[in-house]
N, C-alpha and C positions, 0 to 999 in steps of 0.2 A: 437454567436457574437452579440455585445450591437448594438443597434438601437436606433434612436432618437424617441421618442413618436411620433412624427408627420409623421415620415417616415411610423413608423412601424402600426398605424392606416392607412392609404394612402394604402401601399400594401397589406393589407386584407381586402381592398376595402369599410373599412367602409367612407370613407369622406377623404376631400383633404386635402395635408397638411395645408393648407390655414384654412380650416374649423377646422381641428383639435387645431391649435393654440387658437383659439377662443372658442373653448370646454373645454381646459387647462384655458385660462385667463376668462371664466367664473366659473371655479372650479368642474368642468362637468366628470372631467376626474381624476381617482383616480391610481395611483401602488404601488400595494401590502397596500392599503388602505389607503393610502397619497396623497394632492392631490401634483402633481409636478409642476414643476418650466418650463417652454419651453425650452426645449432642453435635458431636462433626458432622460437617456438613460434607456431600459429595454433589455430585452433577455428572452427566449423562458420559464425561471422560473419565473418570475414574473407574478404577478395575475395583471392583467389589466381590469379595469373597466369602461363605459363609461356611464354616472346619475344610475348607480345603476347595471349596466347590465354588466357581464364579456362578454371580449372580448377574444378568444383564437385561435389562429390557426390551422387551421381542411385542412383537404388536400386542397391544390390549388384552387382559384377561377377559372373555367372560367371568360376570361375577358368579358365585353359585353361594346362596343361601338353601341348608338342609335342614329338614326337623327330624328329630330321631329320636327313637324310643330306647332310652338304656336300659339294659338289661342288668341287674346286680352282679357284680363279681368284674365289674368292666369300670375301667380307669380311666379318667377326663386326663388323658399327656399324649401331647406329640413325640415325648421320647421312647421312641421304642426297645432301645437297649435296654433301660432301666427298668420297665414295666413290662412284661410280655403279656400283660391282658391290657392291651390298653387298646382306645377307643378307634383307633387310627387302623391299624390291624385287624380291627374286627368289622369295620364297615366296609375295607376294602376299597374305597373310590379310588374311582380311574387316575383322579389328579388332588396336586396338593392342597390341603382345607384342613383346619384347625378348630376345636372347639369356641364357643363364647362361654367362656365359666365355667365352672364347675358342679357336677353333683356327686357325691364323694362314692367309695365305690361298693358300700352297700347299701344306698339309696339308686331309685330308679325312673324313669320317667322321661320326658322333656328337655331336649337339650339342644343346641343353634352350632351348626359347622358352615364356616363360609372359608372361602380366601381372600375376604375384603376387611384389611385390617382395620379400616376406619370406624368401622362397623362397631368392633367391642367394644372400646371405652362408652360410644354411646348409650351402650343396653345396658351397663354393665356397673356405670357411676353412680352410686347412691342418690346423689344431690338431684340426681334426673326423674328419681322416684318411681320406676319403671317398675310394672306389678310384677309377680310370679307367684304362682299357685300351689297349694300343695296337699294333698290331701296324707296324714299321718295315724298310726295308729301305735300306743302306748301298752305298757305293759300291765297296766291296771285301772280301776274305773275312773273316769276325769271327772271334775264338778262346777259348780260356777266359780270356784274362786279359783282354779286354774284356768279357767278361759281368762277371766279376770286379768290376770296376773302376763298371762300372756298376750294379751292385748294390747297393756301400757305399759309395756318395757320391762327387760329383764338384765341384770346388770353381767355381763361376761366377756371376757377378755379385755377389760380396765375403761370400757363403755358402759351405755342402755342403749338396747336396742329401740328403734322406732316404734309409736304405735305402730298397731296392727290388726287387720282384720282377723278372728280369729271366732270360727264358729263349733260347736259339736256336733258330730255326725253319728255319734253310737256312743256306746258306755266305755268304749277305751279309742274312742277315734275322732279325728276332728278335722277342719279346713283349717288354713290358715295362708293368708296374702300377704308376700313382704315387697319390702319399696326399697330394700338394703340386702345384701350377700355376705353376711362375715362368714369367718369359717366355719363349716360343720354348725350354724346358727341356730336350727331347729336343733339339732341333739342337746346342744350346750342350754336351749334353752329347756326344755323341757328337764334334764341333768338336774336342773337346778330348782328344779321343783322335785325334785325325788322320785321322777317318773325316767323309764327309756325306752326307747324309741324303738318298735320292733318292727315296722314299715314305715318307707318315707319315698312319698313318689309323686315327683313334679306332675301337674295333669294342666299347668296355661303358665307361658311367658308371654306379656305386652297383650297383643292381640292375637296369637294362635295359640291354637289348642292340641292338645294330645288328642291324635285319630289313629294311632297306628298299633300294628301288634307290637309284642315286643323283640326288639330287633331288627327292626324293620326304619329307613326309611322314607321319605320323598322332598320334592323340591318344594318349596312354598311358590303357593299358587300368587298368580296376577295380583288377584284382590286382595292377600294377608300383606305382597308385597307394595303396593300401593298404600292400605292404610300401616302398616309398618312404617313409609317413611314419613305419614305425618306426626307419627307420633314420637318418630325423632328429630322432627322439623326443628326443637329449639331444646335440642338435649345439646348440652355440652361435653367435652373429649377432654382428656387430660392433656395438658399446653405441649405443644408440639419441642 
């Protein structure tokens, strides 16, 4: 049965379909020694190549879901040429696994590495409203009208941001829960209230939580994985 290249990269764990798109419109990715177009279809005959290196399907992946504690100064990219602190390089695994998202690379905290492409779009699509946590601490004293303010949206990069949970935790520090990912979103938002941001560290995505030192990580247990996939039970994936 035909598969769209992006799908059919995703579930053999090489990279998300996200990533794979961008492998295609960099010209990275060849079938049957052409490069394609986003959205060709291939099937189990076709020689599939990705910069030079065939790609073929060999028994089933174990899936691996990781939680990891990033350490500042370390970069969410599978390209390792371009970045030599990046995230890939620094954990080391025996086998291929990609980040889900990002946390940019002087924030720290919480982050998901799997090789199951299907996976990201689920966590990762606004519209699914899937929590993340973050505990932040600012350059000056906060008040209620910047909780305020940052609770009901803040306008940057040509949106408003979603409500949001958004609590104080000290005199320059606070929680705050988002249901959406834009870029750099906590800096930009905060930016914009005249404040900056002088720690920013995930501490819960969905249902697991930050237990590790930093640098450090482990597999998600039975149980995070079980209620993880109810609570992607009726997430949606960007159209195949």
């Amino acid at each position: 049965m035909a598969t769209r290249i992006n799908k059919y990269l995703s579930e053999l764990g090489y990279c998300s379909r996200r990533r794979a798109d961008r492998l295609i419109e960099e010209g990275k990715v060849t079938i049957n020694g052409k490069v394609p177009e986003i959205g060709t279809k291939v099937d189990d005959c076709d020689l599939v190549e990705v910069e030079g290196k065939r790609i073929e399907k060999s028994t089933k992946q174990k899936k691996i879901y990781l939680a990891f504690n990033k350490p500042v100064g370390i970069v969410c990219t599978t390209n390792r040429e371009v970045e030599p602190d990046n995230i890939i390089d620094f954990i080391k695994y025996p086998k291929r696994i990609f980040p889900i998202g990002r946390l940019d690379k002087w924030s720290e905290g919480l982050i998901f590495l799997t090789n199951d492409g299907d996976i990201v779009n689920k966590i990762l699509r606004a519209r699914n409203n899937h929590e993340k946590e973050y505990i932040v601490s600012v350059n000056r004293p906060i008040n209620r009208e910047f909780i305020q303010s940052m609770s009901n949206g803040i306008e940057i990069l040509e949106t408003i941001t979603k409500n949001c949970f958004v609590k104080q935790m000290g005199a320059k520090k606070f929680k705050i829960i988002l249901t959406e990912g834009l870029n750099r979103q906590i800096r930009r938002m905060c930016e914009s209230l005249g404040y900056r941001v002088q720690s920013l560290k995930r501490v819960r995505i969905m249902n697991i939580k930050l237990d590790l030192p930093v640098g450090k990580y482990r597999e998600f247990t039975k149980k995070e994985l079980l209620e993880l996939d109810k609570l992607l039970e009726n997430s949606s994936k960007i159209s195949d």
